[in-house]
N, C-alpha and C positions, 0 to 999 in steps of 0.2 A: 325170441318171441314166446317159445314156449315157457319158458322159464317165468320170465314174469306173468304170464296167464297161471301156469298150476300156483305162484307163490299168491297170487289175488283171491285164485278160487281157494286155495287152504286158509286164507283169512278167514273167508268169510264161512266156513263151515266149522271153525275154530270159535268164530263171534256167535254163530249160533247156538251149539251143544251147550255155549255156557249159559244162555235164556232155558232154563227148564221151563217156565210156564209158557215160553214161548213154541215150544217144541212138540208139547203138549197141546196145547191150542187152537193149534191149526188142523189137527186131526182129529179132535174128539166133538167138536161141531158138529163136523158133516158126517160123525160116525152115531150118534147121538140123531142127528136126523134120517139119515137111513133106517134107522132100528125102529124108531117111532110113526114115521110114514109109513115103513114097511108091515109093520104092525098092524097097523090102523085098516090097511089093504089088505092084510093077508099074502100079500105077495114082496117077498124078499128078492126077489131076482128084480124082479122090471123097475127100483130104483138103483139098483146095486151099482152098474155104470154110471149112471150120472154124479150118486155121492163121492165115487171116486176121483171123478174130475171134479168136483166140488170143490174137496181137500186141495188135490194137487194146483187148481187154480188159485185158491187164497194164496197156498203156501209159497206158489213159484213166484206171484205178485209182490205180496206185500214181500218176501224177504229182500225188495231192491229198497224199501226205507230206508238199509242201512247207508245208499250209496246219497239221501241228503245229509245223514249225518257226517258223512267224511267228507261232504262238502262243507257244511258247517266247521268242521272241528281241523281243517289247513288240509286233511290226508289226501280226498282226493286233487289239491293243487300240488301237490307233492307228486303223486304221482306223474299227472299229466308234463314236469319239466322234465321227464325220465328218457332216456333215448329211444324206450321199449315201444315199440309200434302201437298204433291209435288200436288195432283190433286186437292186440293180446288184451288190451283196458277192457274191452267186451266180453272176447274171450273168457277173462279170469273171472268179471265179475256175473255174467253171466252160466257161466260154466259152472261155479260152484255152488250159485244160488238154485239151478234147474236140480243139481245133484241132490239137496236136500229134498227138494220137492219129491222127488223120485222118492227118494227113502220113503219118506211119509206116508207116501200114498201105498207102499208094500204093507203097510198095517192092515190095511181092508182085505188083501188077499187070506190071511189069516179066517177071518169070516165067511170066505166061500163057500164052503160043506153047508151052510146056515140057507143058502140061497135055492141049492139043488140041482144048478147048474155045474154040468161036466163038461169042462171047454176040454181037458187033455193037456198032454205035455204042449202041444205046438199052440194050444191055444194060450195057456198060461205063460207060455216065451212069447207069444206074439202079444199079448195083453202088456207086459213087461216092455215091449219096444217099442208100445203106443205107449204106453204113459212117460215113456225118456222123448218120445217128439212132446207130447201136450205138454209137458216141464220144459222142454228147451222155448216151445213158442210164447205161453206165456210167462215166462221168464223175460224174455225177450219184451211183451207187453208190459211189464211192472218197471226194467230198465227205461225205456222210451219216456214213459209218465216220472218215473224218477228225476230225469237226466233234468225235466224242464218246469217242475214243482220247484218252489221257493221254500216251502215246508210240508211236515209230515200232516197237518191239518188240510191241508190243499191235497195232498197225494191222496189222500184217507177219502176224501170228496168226490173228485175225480174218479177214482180207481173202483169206490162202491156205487158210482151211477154208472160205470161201464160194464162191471163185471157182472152183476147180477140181470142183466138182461140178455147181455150174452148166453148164463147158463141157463135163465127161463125159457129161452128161445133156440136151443139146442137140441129137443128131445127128450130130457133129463126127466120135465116134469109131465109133458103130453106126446105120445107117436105124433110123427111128422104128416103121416095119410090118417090121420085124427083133425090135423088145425084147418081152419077156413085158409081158402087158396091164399090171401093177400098175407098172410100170416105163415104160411109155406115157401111166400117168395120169401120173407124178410128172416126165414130158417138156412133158404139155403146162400144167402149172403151173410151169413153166421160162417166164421170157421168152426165154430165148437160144434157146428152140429154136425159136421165132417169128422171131428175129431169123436161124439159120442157116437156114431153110426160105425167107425172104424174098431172100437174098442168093445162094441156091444159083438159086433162080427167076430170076435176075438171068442165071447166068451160065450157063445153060441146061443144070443139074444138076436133075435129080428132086426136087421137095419134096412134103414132106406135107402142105402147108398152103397153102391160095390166099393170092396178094399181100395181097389185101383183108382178110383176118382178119389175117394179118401186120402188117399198116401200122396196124391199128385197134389190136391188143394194144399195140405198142410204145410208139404215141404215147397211149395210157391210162396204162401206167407211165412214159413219162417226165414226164407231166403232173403224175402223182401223187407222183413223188419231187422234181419241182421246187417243188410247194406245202410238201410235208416241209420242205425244205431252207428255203425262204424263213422258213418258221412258227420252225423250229428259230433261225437266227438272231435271230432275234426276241426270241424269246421269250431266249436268251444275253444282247442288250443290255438287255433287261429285269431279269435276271440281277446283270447287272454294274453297273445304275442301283440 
């Protein structure tokens, strides 16, 4: 099992490195907007967490595009006739694609000093193992939407009317004890706004929400889109028997 997971995730971290405008891309967006909203406010810390899930949401999403094109191009029929377990297929593709995420999003910490915010060693490790959950989970949301898109024009649709209200309604752009109450429910039925309350606690920005409900919400839904995703393929080779 393992085996074929780390050989899927080195594909796809192999297909990446070699998109430089691709690599590029997904990180100088939301770093480009942090600096100019941040500007504009005077305050570089109070968007500093959200542009970073920002980044790492695009980047952990979209890099599942590549799993229509290996639907397209025979690869992933190839793999699915393999002996290798339905979940190393998650695993690998998953696994490598969250990985990149993660890198990317380590650009921003580079920027810290700029913000004025002193999280500390434990905070800057603790920041570091929240953004490997928010990469694994929405990693996990771009695979799902991948798996059942026909094309990358469709994923592109979907994936930008989802995702962008997720991160508007997270925190990112307003505090949570700022929004009218019906707009606070619909925050905290947000996982991202778990996931910015958790990473903002990290880096010793105000959150709404104790770590502990944080850590518990996220790893509930990633648990629960990883069983998704495992069943979904599944039930696909089932499909194609």
């Amino acid at each position: 099992m393992m085996l074929a997971a780390v050989a899927l995730a080195r594909r796809e971290m192999i297909k990446f490195w070699r998109e430089k405008a691709r690599v590029a891309g997904f990180a100088a967006a939301p770093l480009l907007f942090w600096f100019v909203v941040s500007a504009g406010f005077n305050d570089f810390a109070r968007f500093y967490g959200g542009s970073i899930a920002l980044a790492l949401m695009f980047s952990a999403v979209f890099s599942n595009m590549t799993l229509i094109d290996d639907r397209r191009e025979g690869f992933l029929a190839g793999v699915m006739v393999t002996p290798a377990p339905r979940s190393a297929i998650v695993l690998g593709k998953v696994g490598g694609s969250a990985m990149l995420a993660w890198l990317q999003s380590l650009v921003f910490l580079f920027f810290l000093p700029m913000t004025g915010l002193v999280p500390g060693f434990f905070g800057v490790l603790g920041s570091l193992a929240v953004l490997a959950l928010i990469s694994l989970l929405f990693t996990l949301v771009g695979f799902l939407c991948a798996w059942k898109m026909p094309s990358t024009q469709a994923f592109h649709g979907v994936v930008n009317m989802l995702l962008m209200p997720m991160w508007m309604l997270s925190g990112s752009l307003f505090r949570f004890g700022e929004a009218h109450p019906w707009m606070q429910l619909a925050m905290r039925l947000n996982p991202m706004t778990y996931a910015i309350s958790l990473l903002n606690s990290c880096l010793g920005i105000e959150a709404p929400f104790t770590a502990g409900l944080s850590v518990v919400v996220l790893f509930v839904w990633t648990l629960t889109l990883s069983g998704i995703a495992v069943v979904w393929v599944g039930k696909s080779e089932h499909a194609a028997a």
